[in-house]
C-alpha positions in Angstrom: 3.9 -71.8 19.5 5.9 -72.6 22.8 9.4 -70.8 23.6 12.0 -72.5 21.8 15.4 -73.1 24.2 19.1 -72.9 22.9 22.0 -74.0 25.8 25.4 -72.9 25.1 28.1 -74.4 26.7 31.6 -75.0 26.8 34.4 -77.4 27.2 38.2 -78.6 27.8 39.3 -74.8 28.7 37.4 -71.8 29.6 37.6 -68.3 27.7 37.0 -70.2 24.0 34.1 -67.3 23.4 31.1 -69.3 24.5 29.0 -65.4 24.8 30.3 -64.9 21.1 29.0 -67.6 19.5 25.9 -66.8 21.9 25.7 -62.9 20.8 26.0 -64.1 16.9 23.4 -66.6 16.9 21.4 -64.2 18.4 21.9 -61.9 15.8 21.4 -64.5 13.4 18.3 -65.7 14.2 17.0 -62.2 14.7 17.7 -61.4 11.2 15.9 -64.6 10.6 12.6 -62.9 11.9 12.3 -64.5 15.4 12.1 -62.6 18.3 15.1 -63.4 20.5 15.8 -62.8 24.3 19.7 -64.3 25.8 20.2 -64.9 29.7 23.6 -66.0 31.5 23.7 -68.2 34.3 26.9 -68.1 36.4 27.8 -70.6 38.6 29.9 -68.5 41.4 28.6 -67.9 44.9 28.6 -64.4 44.6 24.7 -62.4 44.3 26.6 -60.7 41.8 29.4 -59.0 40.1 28.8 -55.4 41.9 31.5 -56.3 44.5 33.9 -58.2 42.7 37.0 -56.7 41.7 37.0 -55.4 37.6 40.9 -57.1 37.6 39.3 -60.4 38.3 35.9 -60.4 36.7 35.7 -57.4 34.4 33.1 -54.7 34.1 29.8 -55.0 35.8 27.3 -54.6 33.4 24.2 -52.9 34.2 20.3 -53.4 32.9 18.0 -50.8 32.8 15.9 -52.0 35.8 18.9 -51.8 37.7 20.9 -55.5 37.4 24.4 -55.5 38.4 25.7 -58.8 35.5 28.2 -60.6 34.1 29.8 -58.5 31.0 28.3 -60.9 28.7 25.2 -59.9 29.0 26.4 -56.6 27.3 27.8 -58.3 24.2 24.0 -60.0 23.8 22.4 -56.7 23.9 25.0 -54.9 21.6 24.5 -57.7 19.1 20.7 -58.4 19.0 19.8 -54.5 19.8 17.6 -55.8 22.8 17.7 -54.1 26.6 17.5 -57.3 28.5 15.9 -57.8 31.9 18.2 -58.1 35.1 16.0 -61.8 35.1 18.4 -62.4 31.9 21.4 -62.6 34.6 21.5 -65.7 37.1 24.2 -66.8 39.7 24.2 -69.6 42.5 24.4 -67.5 45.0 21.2 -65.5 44.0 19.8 -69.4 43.3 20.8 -70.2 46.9 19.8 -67.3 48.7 16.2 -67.5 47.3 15.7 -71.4 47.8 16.7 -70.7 51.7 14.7 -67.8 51.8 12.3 -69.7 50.9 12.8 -72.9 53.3 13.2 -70.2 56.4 9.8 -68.9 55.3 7.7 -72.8 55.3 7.4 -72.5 51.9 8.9 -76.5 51.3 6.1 -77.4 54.2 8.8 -79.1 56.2 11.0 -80.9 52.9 14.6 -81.8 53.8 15.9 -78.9 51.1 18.4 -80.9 48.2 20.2 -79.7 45.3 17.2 -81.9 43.6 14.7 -81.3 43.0 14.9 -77.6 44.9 18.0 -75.9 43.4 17.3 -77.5 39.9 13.5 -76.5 40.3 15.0 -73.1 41.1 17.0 -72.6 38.4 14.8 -74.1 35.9 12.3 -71.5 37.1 14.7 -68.8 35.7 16.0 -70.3 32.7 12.1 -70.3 31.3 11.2 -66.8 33.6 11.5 -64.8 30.0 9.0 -67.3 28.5 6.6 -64.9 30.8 7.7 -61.4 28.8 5.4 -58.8 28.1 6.5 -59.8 24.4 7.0 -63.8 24.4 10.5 -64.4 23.0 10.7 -67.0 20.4 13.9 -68.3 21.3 15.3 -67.8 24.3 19.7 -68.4 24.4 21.2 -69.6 27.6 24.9 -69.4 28.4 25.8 -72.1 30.9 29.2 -70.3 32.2 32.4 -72.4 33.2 33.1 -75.8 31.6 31.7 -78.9 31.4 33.3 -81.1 34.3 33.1 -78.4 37.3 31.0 -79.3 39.9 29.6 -76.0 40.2 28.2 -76.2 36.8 26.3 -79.3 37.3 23.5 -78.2 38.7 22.8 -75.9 35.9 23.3 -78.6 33.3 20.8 -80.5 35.3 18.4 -78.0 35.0 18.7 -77.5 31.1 18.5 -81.5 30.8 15.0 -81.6 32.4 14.0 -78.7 30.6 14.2 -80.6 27.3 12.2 -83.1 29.1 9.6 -80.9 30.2 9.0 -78.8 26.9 10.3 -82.1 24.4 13.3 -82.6 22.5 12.1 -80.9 19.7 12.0 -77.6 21.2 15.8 -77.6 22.9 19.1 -77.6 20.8 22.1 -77.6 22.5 25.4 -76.1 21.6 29.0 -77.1 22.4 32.1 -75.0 22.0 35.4 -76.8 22.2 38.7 -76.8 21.9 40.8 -78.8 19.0 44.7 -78.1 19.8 47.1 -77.7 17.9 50.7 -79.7 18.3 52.9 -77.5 16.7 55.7 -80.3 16.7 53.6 -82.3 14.2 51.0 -79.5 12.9 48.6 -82.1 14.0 45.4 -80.8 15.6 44.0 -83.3 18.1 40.5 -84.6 18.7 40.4 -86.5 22.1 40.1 -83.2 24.7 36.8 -82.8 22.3 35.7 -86.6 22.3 36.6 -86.4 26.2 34.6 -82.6 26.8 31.4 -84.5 25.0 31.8 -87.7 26.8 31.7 -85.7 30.1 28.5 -83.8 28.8 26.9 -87.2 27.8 27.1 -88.5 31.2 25.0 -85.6 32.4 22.3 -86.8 30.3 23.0 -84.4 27.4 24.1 -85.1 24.2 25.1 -81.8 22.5 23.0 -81.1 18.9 26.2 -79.0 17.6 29.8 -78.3 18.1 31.7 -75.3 17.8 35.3 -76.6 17.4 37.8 -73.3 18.3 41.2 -74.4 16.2 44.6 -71.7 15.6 44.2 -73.8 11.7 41.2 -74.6 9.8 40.1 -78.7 10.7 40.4 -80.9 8.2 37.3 -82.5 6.8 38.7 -86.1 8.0 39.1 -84.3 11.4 35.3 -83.0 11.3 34.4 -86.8 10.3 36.1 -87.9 13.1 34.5 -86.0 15.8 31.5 -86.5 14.4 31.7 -90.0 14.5 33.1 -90.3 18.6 30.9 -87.7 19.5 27.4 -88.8 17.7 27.1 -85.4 16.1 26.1 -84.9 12.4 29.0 -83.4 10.7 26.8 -80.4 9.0 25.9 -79.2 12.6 29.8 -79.4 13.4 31.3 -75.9 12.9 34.9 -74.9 12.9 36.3 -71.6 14.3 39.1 -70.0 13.5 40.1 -66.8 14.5 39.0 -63.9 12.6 40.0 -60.7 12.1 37.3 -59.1 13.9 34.9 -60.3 16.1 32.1 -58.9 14.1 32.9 -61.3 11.3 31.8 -64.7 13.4 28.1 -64.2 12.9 29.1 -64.5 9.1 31.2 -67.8 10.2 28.4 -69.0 11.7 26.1 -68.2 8.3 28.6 -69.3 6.2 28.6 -72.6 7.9 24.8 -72.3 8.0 24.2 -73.3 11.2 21.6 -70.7 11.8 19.5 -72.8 9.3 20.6 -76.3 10.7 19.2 -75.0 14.4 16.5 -73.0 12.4 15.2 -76.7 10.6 16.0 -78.3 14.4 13.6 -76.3 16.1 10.5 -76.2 13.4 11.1 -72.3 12.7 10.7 -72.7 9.3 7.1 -71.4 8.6 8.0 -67.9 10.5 11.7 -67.2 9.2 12.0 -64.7 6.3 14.8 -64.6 3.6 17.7 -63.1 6.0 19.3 -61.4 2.5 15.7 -58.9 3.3 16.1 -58.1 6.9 16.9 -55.0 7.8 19.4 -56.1 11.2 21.5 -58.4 8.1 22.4 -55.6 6.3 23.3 -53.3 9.2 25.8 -55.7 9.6 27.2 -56.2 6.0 27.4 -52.7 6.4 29.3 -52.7 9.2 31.7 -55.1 8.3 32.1 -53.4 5.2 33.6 -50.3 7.3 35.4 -52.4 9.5 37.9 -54.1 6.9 37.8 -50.7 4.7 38.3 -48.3 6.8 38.9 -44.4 5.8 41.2 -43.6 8.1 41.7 -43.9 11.9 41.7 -41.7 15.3 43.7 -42.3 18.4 41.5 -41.6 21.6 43.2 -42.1 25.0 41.7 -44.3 27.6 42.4 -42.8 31.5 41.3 -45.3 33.7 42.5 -47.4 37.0 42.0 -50.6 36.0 43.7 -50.6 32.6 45.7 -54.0 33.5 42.5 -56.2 32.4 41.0 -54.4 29.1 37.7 -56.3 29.5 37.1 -53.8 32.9 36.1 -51.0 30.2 34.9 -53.5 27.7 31.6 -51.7 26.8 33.8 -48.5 26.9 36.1 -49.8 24.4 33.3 -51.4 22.1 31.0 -47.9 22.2 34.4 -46.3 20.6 34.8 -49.3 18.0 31.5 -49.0 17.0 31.3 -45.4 16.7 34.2 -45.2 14.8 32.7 -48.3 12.5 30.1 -45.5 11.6 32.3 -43.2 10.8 34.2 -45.6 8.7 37.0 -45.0 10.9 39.7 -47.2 12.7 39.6 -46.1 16.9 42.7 -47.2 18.1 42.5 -47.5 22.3 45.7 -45.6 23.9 45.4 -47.6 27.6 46.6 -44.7 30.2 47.3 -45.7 33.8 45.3 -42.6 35.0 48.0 -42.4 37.8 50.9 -42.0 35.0 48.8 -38.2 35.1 48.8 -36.6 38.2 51.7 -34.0 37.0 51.1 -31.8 34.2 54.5 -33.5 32.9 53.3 -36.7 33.2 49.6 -35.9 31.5 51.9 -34.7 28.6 54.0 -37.6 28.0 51.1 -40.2 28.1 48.1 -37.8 25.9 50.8 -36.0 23.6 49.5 -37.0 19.7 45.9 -38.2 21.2 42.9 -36.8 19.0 41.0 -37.3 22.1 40.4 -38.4 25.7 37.7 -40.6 27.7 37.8 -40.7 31.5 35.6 -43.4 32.5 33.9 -44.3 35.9 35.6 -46.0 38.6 35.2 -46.6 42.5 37.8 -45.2 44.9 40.2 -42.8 45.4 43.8 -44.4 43.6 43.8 -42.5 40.2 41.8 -39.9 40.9 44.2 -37.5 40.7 45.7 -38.6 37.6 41.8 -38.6 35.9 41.7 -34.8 36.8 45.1 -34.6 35.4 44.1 -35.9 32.0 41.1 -33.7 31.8 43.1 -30.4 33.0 45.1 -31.7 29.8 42.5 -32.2 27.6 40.4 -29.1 28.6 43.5 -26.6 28.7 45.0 -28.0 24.8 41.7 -28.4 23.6 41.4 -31.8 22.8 37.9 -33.7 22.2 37.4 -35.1 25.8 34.0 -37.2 27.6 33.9 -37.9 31.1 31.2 -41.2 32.4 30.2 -41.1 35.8 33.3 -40.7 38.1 34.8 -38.7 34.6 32.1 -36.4 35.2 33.0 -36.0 38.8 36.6 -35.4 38.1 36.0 -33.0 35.7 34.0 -31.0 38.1 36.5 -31.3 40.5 38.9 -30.2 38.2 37.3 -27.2 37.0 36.6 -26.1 40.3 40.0 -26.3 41.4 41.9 -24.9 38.8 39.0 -22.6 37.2 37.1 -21.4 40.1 40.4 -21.5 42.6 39.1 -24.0 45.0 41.8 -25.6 45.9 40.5 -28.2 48.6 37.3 -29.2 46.1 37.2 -32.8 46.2 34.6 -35.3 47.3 34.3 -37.3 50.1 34.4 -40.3 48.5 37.9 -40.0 48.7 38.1 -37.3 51.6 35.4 -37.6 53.7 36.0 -34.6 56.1 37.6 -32.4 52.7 36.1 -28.3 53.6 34.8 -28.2 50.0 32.9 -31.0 49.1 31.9 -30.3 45.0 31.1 -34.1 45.1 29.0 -35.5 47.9 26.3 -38.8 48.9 22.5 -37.4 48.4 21.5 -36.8 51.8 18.9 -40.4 51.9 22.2 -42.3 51.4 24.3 -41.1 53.8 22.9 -43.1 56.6 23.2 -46.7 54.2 27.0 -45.5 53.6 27.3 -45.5 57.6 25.9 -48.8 58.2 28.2 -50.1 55.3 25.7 -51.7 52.9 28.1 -51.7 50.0 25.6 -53.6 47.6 22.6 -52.0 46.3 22.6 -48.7 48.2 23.6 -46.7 45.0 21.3 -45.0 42.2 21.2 -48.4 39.8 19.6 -48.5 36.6 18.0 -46.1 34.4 16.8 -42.9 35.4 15.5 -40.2 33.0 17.2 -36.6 32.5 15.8 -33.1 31.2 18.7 -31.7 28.4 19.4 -28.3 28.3 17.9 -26.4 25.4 20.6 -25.7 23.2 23.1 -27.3 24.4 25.5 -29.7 23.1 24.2 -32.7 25.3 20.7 -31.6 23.6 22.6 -31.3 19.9 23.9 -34.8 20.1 20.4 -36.6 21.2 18.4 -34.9 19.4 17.3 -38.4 17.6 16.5 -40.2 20.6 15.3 -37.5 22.9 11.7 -36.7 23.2 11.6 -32.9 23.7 15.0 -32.7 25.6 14.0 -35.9 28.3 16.5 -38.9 27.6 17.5 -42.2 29.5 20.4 -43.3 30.6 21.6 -46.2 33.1 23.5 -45.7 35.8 25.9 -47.2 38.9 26.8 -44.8 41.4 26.7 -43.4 45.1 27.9 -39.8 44.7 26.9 -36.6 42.7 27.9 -32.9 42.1 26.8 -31.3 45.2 24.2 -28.9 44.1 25.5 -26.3 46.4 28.3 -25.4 44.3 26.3 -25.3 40.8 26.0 -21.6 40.7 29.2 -20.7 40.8 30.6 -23.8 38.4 28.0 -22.3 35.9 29.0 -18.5 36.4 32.4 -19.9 35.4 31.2 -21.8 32.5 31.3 -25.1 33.2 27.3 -25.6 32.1 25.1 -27.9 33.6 23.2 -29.0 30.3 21.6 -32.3 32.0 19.6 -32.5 35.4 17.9 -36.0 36.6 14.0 -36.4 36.5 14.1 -39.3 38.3 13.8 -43.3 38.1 12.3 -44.6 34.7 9.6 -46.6 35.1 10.4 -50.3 34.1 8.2 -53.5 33.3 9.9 -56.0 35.9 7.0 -58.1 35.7 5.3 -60.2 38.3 8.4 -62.7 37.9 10.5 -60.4 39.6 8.6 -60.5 42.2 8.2 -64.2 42.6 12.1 -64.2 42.6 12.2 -62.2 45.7 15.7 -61.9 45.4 18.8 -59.2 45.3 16.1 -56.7 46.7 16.8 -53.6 47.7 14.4 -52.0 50.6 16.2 -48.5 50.0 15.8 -48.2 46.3 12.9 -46.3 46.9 14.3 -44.2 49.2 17.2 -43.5 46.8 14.8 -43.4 44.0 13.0 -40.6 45.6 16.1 -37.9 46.2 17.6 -38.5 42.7 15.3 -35.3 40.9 17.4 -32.2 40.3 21.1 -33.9 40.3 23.4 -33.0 37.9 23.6 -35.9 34.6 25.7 -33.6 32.1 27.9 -30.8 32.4 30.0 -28.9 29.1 32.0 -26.4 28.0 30.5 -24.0 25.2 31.9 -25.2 21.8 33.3 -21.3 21.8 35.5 -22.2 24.3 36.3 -26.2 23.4 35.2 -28.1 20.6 34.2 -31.3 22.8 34.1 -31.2 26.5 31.1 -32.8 28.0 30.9 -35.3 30.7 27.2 -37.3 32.3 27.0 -39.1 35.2 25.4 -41.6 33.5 27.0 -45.7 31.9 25.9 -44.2 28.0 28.5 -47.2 27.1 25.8 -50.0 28.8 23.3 -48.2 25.5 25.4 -48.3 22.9 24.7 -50.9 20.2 27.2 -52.6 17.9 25.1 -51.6 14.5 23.8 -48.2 16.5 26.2 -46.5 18.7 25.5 -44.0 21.0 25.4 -40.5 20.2 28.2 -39.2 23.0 30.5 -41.6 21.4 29.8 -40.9 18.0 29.8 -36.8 19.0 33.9 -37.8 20.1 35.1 -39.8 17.2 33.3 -37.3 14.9 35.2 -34.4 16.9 38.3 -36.3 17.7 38.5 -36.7 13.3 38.0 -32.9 13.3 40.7 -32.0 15.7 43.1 -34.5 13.8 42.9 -33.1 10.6 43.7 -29.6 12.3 46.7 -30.7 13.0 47.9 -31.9 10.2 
């Protein structure tokens, strides 16, 4: 049987949750029995999102083979439980770049280059490059970002218009999600920005097989008639949305509607799917929703960070600590610090006093650093159930050497290059790509593979995943503890408990290759130099009841129905350390 396609897109205004109704048909389908892969295509200039600025964008999510994405692609692989490819991640600007590379090199034999049919070839390429997986996807789901009407999403709706030519009707389904406003004046919710969003889709050449209609009220049946009827869509593949308590709960709006079993019928799945009541993934999730609306009781863990302004800059920060605290039956409740609110031992009190515990994530640059190492003098000195992430491990280090071992000038030179006591320095490979400032890919990038520490509470808490000790984690970083100094952080007893074996091995596939874009010639020189470096460092649990830190993204692992274990280690020890105080 040939890949099935699903297109998501979106109209009238942007933000309406195109990736959640994406991530929950995933799911769905999943449950169904279908293997399911999920791609974004994005249609700004940039390669991608490594540069951009998290206040403007977000977090930059990262794949295992080492993909800087859009954010979106972490919410498809926290709801279908799938590590997707960096090839699941599209921009024009990598579509661009490749189709020039590729007209600098001959390859068009002398063609005058146009948007068609060379950038539409292009990026029709990619949007069935999964159909080529190790493990053929069933369905694949492709979120066309921005909304129907920009020019920069044309090309891209192009592309998924020839694509039902070229693989027949029968096997694409395409999904709208608009907006239905509300006039609070009359309470009336109006149709036309709809009628108008599927009108401008239509004279692409695509008339959508479903809507998703985003309303503050439920739509009125007459309503749903009415769209169907301007917009030539039946009205059982017409879906309303309405906020929810929970984002967890619009797979079940989705089910509830049944328009997993509409598209299901659509596509000619019906001889594979099994009952969805029987599937493991399904109850998982009736599960989790069951713990999500009855909770037992709730912690309060403090987020430090720099770029606090825009929440979705930590998002799969913030939904590793939902979803651990989801397993424990427990309410997390996210106390955003401004790390720089942190830098005085006064001010560390008045923003962490009450917390049951404390997360320093990773960051670039020097503004709040100081106010990170605050926190974590805080946390470490009164006790209170702390992980660091990446430049939280490096501040922790640098903390502990300054106010532990009495190294005053310990910094790294990140943020002061010439500093006497550099506990945080570039591997030497990189210090040459740092000089020539190469600011994209000259960092360690995707998943590299660490030995655990017998014994030791990094080892405790993976001890279901781990195979004798070795894990995985991903990664998105240029600096690392400076070896030099490891002794004497270890004699004080900050323990090293994790040390990098080097880059995982990852099936990229000959695709990848064929892209020939977003390379990296020094990867392998970076690759190379990362055995030995530091990827966890603790306090015995004699001394604090939770302090570890890795240098490692664990949030980019962590699953909505399976969370990760250094997440699930603080909400279990932040509970703990509440009901001590009480």
């Amino acid at each position: 049987m040939s890949t099935k396609h699903i297109f998501i897109t979106g109209g009238v205004i942007s933000g309406l949750g195109k990736g959640l109704i994406a991530s929950s048909l995933g799911m769905l389908l999943k449950s169904w029995g279908q293997k399911v892969s999920m791609q974004k295509f994005d249609p700004y200039l940039n390669i991608d999102p490594g540069t951009m600025n998290p206040l403007q964008h977000g977090e930059v999510f990262v794949t295992d083979d080492g993909g800087e994405t859009d954010l979106d692609l972490g919410n498809y692989e926290r709801f279908i439980n799938e590590s997707l490819p960096r090839l699941a991640s599209a921009t024009t600007g990598q579509v661009y770049t490749n189709v020039l590379n590729k007209e600098r090199r001959g390859e068009f034999l002398g063609d005058t280059v146009q948007v068609i049919p060379h950038i539409v070839d292009e990026i029709k390429f990619r949007m069935r490059a999964q159909e080529n997986n190790e493990i053929t996807p069933d369905v694949i789901i492709t979120e066309i970002g921005g909304t129907v009407g920009d020019i920069e999403s044309q090309p891209f709706l192009e592309a998924a218009r020839q694509i039902r030519q070229d693989v027949g009707r029968d096997n694409v389904f395409f999904v709208h999600v608009s907006l239905v406003p509300l006039i609070r004046v009359s309470g009336e919710l109006k149709t036309k920005p709809t009628q108008h969003s599927v009108m401008a889709l239509r004279s692409l050449g695509i008339t959508p097989n479903a809507l998703v209609l985003r309303s503050e009220i439920p739509v009125t049946a007459a309503t749903k008639a009415k769209i169907a009827l301007f917009c030539d869509v039946e009205e059982p593949a017409i879906v309303n949305s309405v906020d929810r308590p929970s984002i967890y709960d619009v797979p079940f709006m989705l089910r509830e509607a049944k328009l997993d079993e509409y598209i299901i019928r659509f596509l000619g799945l019906e001889k594979q799917y099994q009952d969805i009541k029987d599937n493991d993934i399904y109850q998982k999730w009736l599960k989790l929703i069951e713990n999500i609306h009855n909770p037992e009781g709730s912690v309060e863990i403090a987020l430090v960070g720099k770029y606090i302004e825009l929440h979705d800059s930590y998002l799969s920060v913030s939904e590793a600590l939902k979803s651990a605290g989801f397993n424990h039956k427990l309410d997390v409740k996210i106390r955003w610090v401004d790390a720089e609110t942190c830098e005085s031992p006064a001010g560390a009190q008045q923003s962490l006093r009450g917390v049951d515990g404390v997360l320093v994530p990773g960051g670039f640059g020097a503004r709040g650093v100081d106010g990170k190492i605050g926190a974590l003098k805080w946390a470490r000195e009164n006790k209170v159930p702390t992980l660091g992430i990446c430049l939280g491990l490096q501040s922790m280090v640098i903390e502990y050497a300054r106010n532990v071992l009495g190294i005053q000038n310990a910094s790294s030179t990140e943020f002061d290059p010439n500093t006497p006591e550099p506990v945080i320095a570039t591997i030497d490979e990189q210090v040459d790509l740092l000089k020539d400032r190469k600011m994209g890919g000259t960092m360690r990038l995707g998943s590299y593979d660490a030995q655990l520490k017998e014994g030791s509470l990094a080892a405790e808490l993976y001890q279901d995943i781990s195979n004798n000790g070795q894990i995985s984690e991903r990664h998105r970083h240029r600096y690392e503890v400076n070896n030099a100094y490891i002794e004497r952080l270890e004699n004080a007893g900050l323990s090293i408990s994790g040390t990098s074996l080097g880059k995982s091995k990852k099936n990229t596939g000959d695709v990848l290759l064929k892209l020939n874009q977003n390379s990296n010639d020094n990867q392998d020189l970076v690759d190379q130099s990362a055995v030995g470096l530091v990827e966890f460092v603790e306090l015995d649990r004699s001394v604090h009841p939770y302090y570890i830190a890795t240098q490692a993204h664990p949030e980019f692992k962590s699953r909505t129905v399976l969370p990760h274990p250094l997440f699930s280690g603080l909400i279990a020890a932040a509970k703990e350390f509440q009901e001590k105080k009480a």
